[in-house]
N, C-alpha and C positions, 0 to 999 in steps of 0.2 A: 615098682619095686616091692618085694613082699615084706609083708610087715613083720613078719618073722627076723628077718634078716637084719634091719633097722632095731626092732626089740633086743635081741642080739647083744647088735654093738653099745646101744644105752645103758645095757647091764656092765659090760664089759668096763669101758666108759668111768660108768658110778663107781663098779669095785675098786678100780684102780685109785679115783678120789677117796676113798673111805680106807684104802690101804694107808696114803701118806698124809689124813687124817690121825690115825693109830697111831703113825709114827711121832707123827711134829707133838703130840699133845701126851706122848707114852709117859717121860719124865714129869712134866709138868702140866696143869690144867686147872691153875692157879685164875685169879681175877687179872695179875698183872700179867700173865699170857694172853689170858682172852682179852684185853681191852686195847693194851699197847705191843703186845710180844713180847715183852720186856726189855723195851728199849733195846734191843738187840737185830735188829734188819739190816740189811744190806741192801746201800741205797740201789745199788742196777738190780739188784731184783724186784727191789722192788717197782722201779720204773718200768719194766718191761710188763710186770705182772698188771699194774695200774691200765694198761692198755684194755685188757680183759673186762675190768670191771666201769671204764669208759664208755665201752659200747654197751651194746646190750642187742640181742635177740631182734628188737625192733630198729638198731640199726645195720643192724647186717642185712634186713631183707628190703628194709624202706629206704635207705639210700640207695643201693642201684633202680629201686623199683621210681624213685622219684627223676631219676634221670631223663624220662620220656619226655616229661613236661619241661624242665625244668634247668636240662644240661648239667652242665658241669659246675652251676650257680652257689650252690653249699658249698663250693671251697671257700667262695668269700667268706661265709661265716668261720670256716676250719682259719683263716687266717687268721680271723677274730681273737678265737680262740687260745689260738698262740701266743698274741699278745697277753691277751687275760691270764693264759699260766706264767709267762713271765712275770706278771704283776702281782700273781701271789708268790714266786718264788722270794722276789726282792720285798715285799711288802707285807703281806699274811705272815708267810710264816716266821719271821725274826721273831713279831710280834708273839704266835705263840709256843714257839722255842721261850724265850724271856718270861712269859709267864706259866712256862712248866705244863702245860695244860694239858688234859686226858681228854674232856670235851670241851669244842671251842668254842661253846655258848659260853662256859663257865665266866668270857672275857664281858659278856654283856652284865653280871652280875657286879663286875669290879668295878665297869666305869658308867652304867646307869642305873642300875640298882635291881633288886628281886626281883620285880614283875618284870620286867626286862628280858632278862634273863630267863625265866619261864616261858614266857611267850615266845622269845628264839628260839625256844629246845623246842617247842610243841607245833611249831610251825616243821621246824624238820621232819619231824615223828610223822605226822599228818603225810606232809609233802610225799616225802620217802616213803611210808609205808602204801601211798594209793601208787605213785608213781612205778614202784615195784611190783608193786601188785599185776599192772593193766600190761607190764613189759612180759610178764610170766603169761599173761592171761592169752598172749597175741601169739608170743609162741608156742601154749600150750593147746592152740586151735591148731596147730599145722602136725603137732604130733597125734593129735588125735583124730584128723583126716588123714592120715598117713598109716598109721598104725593100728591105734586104738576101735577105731570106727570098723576096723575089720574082724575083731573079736567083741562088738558090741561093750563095748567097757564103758560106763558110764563117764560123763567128762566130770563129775566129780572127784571118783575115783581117782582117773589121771591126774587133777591138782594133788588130789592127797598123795600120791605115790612120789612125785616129782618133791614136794616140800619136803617129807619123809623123809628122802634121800639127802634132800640141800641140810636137811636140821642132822641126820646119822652123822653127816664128816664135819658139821661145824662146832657142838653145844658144848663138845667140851675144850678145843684148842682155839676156838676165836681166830684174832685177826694172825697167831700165829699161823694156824694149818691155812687162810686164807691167801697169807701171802705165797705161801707153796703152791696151793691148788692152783691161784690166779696164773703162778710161772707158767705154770703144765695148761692151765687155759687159753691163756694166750698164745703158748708154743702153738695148741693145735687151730687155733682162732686164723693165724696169722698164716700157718699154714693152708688151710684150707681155700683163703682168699687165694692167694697162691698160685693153688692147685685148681681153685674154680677158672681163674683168667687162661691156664695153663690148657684146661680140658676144652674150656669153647670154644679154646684160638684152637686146638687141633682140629674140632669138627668143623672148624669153617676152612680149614687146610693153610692155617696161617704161622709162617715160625715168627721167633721171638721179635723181630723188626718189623717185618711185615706187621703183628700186630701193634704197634706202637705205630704205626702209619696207622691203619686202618682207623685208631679210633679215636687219632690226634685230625685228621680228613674226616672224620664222620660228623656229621649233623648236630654230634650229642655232646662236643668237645669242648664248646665257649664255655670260658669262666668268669669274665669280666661282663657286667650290666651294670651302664653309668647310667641308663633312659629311665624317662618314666619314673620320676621318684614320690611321687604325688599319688602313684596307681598300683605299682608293683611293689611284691615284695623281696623280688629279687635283685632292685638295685645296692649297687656296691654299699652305700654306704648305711642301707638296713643294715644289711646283711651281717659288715666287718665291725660295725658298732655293737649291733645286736649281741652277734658275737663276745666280743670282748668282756660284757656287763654278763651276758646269759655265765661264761666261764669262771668271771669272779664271784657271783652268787651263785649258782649249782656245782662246780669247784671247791672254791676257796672254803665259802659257809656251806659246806654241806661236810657232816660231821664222817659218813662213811668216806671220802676220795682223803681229806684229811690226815686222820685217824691211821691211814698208812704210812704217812709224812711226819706226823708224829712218835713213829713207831721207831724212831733211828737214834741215832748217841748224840751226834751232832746237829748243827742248824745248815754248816756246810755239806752233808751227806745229804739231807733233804734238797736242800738249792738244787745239787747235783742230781738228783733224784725226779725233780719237777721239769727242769731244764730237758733230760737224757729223753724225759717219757714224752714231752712236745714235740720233736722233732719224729719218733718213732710215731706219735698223735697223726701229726698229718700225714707224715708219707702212707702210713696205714687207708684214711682216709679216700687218697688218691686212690689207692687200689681199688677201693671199693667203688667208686665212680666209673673206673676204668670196668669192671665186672657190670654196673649197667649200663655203659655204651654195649660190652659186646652183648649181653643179654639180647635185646632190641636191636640189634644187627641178626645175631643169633635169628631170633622171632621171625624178622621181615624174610628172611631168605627162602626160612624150613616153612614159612605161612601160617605162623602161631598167630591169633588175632589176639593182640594183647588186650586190643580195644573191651574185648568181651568179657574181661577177666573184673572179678568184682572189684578189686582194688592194685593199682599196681602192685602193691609190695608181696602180693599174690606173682610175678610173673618168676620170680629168682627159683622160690620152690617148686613153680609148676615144668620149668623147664630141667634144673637138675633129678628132679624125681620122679618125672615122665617121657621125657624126650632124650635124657644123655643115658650112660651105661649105666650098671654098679655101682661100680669106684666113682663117679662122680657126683651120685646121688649120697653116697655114704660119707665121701665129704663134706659136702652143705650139710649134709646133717650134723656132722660132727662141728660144724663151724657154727652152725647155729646153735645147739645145744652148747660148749663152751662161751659165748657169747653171752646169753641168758642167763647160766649158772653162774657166770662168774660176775655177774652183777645180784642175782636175788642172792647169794650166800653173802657175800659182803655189805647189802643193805642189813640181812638180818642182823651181823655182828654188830654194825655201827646202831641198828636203832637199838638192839640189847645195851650195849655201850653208852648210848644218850640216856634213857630213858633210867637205868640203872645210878650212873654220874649225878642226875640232873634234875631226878624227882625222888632217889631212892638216898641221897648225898651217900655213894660208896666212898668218893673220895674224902669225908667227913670223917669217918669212921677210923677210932685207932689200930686197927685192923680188917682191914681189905679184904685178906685173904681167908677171913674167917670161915669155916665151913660153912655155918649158918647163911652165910651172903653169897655163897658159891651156889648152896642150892637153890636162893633167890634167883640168881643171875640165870640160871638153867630154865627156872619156871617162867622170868623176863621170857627168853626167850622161846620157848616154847610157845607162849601165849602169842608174841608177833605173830610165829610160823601159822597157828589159828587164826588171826586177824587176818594174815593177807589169803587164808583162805577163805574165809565169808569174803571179805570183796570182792576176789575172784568168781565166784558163784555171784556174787549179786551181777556182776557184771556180765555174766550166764546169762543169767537170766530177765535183764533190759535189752538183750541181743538186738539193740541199736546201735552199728557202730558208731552215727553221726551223737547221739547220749554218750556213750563209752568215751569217744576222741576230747568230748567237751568235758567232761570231769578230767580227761587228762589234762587238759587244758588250763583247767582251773588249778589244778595242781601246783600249773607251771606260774601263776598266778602268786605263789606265796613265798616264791624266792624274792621277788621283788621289797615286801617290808624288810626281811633279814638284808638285802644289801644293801634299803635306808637306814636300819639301825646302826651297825657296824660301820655304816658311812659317818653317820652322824656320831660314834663313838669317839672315830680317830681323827676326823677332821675338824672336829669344834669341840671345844672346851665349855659348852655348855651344860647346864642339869638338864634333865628329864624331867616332867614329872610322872613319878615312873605308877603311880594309880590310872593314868590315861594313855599309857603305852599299848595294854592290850588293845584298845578300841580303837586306838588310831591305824594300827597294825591290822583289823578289819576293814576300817574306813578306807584304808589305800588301795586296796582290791577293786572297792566298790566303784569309788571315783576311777579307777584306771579304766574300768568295763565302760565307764556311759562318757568319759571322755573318747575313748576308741571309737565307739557309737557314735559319737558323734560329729566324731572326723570325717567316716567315712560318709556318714548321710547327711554332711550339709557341705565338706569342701574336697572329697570325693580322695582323702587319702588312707590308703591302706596301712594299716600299723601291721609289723610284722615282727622279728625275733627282737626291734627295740622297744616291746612292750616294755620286760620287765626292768628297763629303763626309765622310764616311764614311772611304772609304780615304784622302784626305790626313791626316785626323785621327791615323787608326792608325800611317801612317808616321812624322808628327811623335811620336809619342809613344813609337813603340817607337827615336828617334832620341833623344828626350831622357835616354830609360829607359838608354840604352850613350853615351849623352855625358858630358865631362865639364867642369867650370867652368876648365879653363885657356883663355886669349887665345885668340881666333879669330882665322884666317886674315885680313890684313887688306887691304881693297880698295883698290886703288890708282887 
């Protein structure tokens, strides 16, 4: 496909983000726009919109691409999932509805005290700023083989263009123009999936049942793995465990998916709002599983050797933007570019958001909306949009992906203390001592990796998505083990 054509629609694309940018943020571009919208969202947009910024870039092309190996296996954990958002709708957020909260570290501050509290916020910051980083980074290799690489454009350049654009529609309306954008994201997200299952069943000359046979009879359509639980990481009960803990720590405490939940009048509009986007969560999902059976149907037929492709998650775009038409190359792109977008603009809000709350106390201050603190907030967040562009380029230039996966890796490493803090907030009526909270909060990490290590190399078990079960556990525990039973912090 020429890259002209694909350049193109990316502008087209951007403009149209940067028109209803303009609009959402024309009247107001206020602190209490950018952080909460001012409390004024509409829970079903915002649930449908939350879908957009769920996924991400790396899961639009790694889910079907992991289908080869792997079946239909990830829906265990999507069921996971589902539970864990039920458990912050009933659970999370009453909590912080009732204490009014703008960021939801602020609660580690009320009920174990300062350092607590900072090391939750700074854990997200970390987490979120690499983790966004590496999802921008993955996709902005495919636009750059695709496009870029054909006008020699440097890939630095291409990061800079691409942030450029995410910081143009976001620095002045925050989570407001976000929740808009995310609607119009996911509109085309949602479509594109779609319209991908739609295009490969034609070229394999299959209508809408026939495909629904094909791929429910193909090879690639198990979803239940009860074997092997000592070896695999695909059995059920990794999986739907993993799940559950992975959604209430990368969910629930993670201040960007939040921060839109927060954004409403009500705790009932939220409920509704966590509820409506679970259900759109999985069935979404499914699609996308269903897009890598026919992929790998797809491949076997026309004699793609997937086998030779560097990475499966290489097979989704090598086949929409070399093997199918136009229209269905301009699709994936378009699905993949809202995908990505609509996860790096809304991490950028939310670390502006934490980082601004949480080390800057905006909410401290007898005015919010002072100019003074507005231009702060602008140069917050500029500075991210620089931060996750050095990572990105460092991550250039280690151009190991087996280095690259393992930082993300670790990443995924530091959800785990936040849901032993928070565990340990609301389920024990213990102190902290909160001078040894940051270190424990390292030490959990540590301990999780050579316990891992050493499952597998001495009783041959693979630790899989219930790692960071795992490490929340050891946090809580080595938090209980230095606590002690005087009065806790109490929330106000």
């Amino acid at each position: 496909m020429a890259p002209l054509t694909l350049f193109s629609f990316l502008l087209i694309y951007f403009g149209v983000l940067v028109i209803v940018a303009h609009v959402t943020s024309k009247k107001s571009a206020d602190n209490a726009t950018f952080f909460i919208a001012n409390k004024n969202s509409k829970w079903y947009i915002v649930a449908f919109g939350m879908i957009g910024t769920a996924l991400s870039g790396v899961t639009f092309i790694s889910v079907p691409g992991a289908v080869g190996n792997g079946s239909f296996a990830y829906f265990q954990f999507i069921l996971g999932n589902a539970v864990g958002f039920v458990i912050i709708a009933l659970v999370l957020l009453p909590l912080y509805y009732k204490m009014h909260l703008v960021s939801i570290y602020t609660y580690l501050e009320h009920r174990l005290g300062y350092l607590s509290y900072k090391t939750g916020a700074m854990i997200f910051l970390i987490s979120r700023t690499i983790s966004s980083a590496f999802r921008l980074y993955l996709v902005a290799i495919v636009l750059q083989r695709f496009i870029f690489d054909a006008w020699n454009v440097p890939f630095a350049l291409t990061i800079i263009i691409c942030l450029a654009l995410i910081w143009l529609y976001t620095h002045k309306g925050g989570l407001k123009t976000i929740i808009i954008t995310d609607l119009l994201q996911t509109f085309f997200l949602l479509l594109s999936v779609v319209l991908s299952i739609y295009f490969i069943a034609d070229s394999l000359g299959l209508n809408f049942l026939q495909t629904i046979e094909t791929v429910k009879n193909s090879s690639y359509s198990k979803i239940f793995f009860w074997e092997d639980f000592m070896g695999s990481k695909s059995n059920f009960w990794k999986q739907f465990l993993g799940g559950v803990f992975v959604t209430i720590a990368m969910t629930g405490l993670d201040q960007d998916l939040m921060q839109k939940n927060l954004s409403m009048k009500t705790i009932g509009e939220a409920q509704k709002n966590m509820l409506t986007f679970t259900v759109i969560f999985v069935f979404i999902n499914l699609f996308f599983l269903s897009v890598g059976a026919l992929l790998y149907i797809y491949a076997a037929k026309n004699g793609i050797d997937f086998d030779s492709l560097r990475t499966p998650d290489h097979l989704y775009p090598e086949i929409a933007l070399n093997h199918l038409a136009i229209v269905p190359g301009i699709i994936f792109m378009l699905g993949l570019t809202a995908a990505t977008f609509a996860t790096t603009d809304s991490a950028l809000t939310a670390l502006t958001t934490s980082f601004c709350v949480d080390f800057l106390n905006f909410n401290k201050k007898v005015d919010p909306n002072d100019k003074k603190l507005i231009q702060t907030r602008n140069k917050v967040h500029f500075t991210f949009s620089l931060l996750m562009l050095v990572i990105i380029l460092l991550f250039r230039v280690i151009n190991n992906d087996s280095v690259v996966i393992a930082i993300f890796v670790a990443a995924g490493y530091t959800y785990g203390p936040l849901l032993g803090l928070f565990a340990f907030g609301m389920l024990t009526k213990r102190t902290v001592r909160d001078k040894i909270t940051p270190y424990i909060c390292v030490l959990s990490p540590i301990l999780t990796f050579a316990i891992d290590y050493w499952l597998q190399h001495s009783i041959g078990y693979i630790v899989g998505f219930e790692l960071i079960l795992l490490n929340g556990f050891l946090t809580w525990l080595l938090l209980m083990i230095t606590s002690n039973k005087h009065a806790p912090h109490q929330i106000s």
